[in-house]
PyMOL CGO cylinders between C-alpha atoms (Angstrom):
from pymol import cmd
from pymol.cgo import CYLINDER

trace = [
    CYLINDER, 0.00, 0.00, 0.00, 1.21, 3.41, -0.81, 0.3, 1, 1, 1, 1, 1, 1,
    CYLINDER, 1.21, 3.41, -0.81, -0.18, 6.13, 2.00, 0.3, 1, 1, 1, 1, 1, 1,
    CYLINDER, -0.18, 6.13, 2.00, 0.95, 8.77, -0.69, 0.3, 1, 1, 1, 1, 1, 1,
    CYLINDER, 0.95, 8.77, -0.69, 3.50, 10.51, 1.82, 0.3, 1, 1, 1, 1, 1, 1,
    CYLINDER, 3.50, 10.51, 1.82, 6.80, 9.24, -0.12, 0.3, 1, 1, 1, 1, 1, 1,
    CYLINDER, 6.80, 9.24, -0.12, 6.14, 11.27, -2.62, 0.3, 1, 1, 1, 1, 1, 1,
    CYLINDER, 6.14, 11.27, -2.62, 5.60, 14.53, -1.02, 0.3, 1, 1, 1, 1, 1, 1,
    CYLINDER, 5.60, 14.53, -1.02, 8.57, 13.48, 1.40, 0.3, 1, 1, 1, 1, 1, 1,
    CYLINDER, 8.57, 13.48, 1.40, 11.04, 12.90, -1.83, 0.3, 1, 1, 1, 1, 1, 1,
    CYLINDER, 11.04, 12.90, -1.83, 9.79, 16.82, -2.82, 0.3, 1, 1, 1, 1, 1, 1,
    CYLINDER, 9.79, 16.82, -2.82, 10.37, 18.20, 0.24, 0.3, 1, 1, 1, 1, 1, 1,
    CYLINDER, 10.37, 18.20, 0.24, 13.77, 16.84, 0.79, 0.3, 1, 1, 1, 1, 1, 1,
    CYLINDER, 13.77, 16.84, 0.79, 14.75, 17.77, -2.85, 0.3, 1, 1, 1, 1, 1, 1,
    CYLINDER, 14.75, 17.77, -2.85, 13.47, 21.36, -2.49, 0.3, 1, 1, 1, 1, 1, 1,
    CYLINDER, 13.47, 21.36, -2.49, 16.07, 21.26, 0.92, 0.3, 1, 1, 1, 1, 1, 1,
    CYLINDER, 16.07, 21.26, 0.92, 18.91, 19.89, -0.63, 0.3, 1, 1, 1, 1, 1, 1,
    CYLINDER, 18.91, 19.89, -0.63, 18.64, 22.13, -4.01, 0.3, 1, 1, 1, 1, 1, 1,
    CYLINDER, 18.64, 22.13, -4.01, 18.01, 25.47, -1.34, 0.3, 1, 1, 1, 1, 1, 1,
    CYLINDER, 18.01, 25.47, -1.34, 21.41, 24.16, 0.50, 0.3, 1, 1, 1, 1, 1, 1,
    CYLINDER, 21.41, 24.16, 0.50, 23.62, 23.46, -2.88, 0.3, 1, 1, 1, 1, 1, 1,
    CYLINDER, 23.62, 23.46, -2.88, 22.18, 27.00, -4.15, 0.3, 1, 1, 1, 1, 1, 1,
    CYLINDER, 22.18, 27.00, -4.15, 23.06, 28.36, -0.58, 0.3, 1, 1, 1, 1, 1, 1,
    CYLINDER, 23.06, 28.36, -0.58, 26.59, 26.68, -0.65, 0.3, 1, 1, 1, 1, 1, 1,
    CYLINDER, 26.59, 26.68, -0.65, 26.97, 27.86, -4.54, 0.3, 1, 1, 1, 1, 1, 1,
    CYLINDER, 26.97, 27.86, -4.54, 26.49, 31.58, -3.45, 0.3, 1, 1, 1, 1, 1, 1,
    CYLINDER, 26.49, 31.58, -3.45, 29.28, 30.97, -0.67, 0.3, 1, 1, 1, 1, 1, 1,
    CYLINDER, 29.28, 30.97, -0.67, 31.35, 29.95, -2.96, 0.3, 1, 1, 1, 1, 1, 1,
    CYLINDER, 31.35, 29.95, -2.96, 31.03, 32.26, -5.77, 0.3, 1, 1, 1, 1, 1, 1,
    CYLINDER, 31.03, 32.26, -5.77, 30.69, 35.51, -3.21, 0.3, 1, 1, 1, 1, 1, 1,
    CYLINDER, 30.69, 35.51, -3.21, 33.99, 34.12, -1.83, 0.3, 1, 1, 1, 1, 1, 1,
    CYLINDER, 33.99, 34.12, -1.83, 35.75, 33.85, -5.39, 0.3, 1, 1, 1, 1, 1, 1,
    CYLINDER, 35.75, 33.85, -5.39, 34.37, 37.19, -6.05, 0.3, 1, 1, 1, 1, 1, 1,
    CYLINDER, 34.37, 37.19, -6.05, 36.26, 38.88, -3.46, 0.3, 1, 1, 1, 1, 1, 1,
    CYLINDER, 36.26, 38.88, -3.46, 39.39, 37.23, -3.94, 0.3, 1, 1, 1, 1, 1, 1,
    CYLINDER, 39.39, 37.23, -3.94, 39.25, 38.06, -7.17, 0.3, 1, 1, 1, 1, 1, 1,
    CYLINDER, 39.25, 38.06, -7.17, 38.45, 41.90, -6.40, 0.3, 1, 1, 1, 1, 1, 1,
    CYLINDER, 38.45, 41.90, -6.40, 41.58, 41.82, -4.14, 0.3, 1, 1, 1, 1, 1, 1,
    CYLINDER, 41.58, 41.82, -4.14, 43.88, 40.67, -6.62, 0.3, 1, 1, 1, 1, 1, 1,
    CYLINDER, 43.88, 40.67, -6.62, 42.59, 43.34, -9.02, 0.3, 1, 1, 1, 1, 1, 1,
    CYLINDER, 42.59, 43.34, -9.02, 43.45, 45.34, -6.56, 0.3, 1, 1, 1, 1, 1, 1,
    CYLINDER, 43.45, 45.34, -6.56, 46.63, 44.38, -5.52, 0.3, 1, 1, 1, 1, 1, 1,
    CYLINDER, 46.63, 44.38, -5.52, 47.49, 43.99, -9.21, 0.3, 1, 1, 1, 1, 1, 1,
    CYLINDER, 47.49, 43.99, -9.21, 46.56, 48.23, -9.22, 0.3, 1, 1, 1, 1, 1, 1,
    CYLINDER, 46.56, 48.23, -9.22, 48.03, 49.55, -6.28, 0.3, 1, 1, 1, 1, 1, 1,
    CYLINDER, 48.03, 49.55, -6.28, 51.25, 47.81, -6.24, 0.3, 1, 1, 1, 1, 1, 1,
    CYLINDER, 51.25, 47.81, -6.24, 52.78, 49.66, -8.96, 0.3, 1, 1, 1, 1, 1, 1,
    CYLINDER, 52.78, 49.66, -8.96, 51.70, 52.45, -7.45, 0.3, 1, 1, 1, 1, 1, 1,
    CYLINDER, 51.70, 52.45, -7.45, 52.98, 51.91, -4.27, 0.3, 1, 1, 1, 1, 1, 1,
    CYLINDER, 52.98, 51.91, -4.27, 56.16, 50.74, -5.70, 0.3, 1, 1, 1, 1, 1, 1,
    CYLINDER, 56.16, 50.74, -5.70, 56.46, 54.30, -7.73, 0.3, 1, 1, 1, 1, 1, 1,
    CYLINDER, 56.46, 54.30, -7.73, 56.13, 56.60, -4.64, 0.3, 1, 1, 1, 1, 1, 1,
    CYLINDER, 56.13, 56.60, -4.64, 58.94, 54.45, -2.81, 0.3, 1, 1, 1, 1, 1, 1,
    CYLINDER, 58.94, 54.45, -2.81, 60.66, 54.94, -5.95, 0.3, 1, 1, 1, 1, 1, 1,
    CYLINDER, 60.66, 54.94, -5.95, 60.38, 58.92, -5.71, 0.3, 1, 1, 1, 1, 1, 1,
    CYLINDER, 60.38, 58.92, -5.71, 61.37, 58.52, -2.47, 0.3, 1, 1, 1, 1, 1, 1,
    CYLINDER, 61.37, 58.52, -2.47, 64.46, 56.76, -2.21, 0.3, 1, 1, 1, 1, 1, 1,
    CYLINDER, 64.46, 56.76, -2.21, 65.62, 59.13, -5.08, 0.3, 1, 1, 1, 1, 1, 1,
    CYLINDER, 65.62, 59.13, -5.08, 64.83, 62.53, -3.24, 0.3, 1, 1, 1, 1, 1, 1,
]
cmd.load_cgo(trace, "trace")
């Protein structure tokens, strides 16, 4: 006999484990997002930086 509950428990547990894996995917991809925003920046500055010590060690 089939009390018709499987199926509604299969959906529910789906609709968990695709809300965690799109939860975990954000994580992720906010996480390479900022490390890639810091080495854009790093990339940016450092010559920068690397200029005004240059100024400076000739004055």
């Amino acid at each position: 006999m089939n009390s018709g509950w499987s199926g509604s428990v299969r959906t529910g547990l789906l609709i968990i484990m695709m809300m965690f894996f799109a939860g975990l995917a954000l994580d992720i991809a906010t996480l390479a997002a900022a490390l890639a925003a810091f080495v854009l920046a790093d990339r940016a500055l450092y010559p920068l930086l690397r200029g005004q010590r240059a100024q400076r060690r000739a004055a």
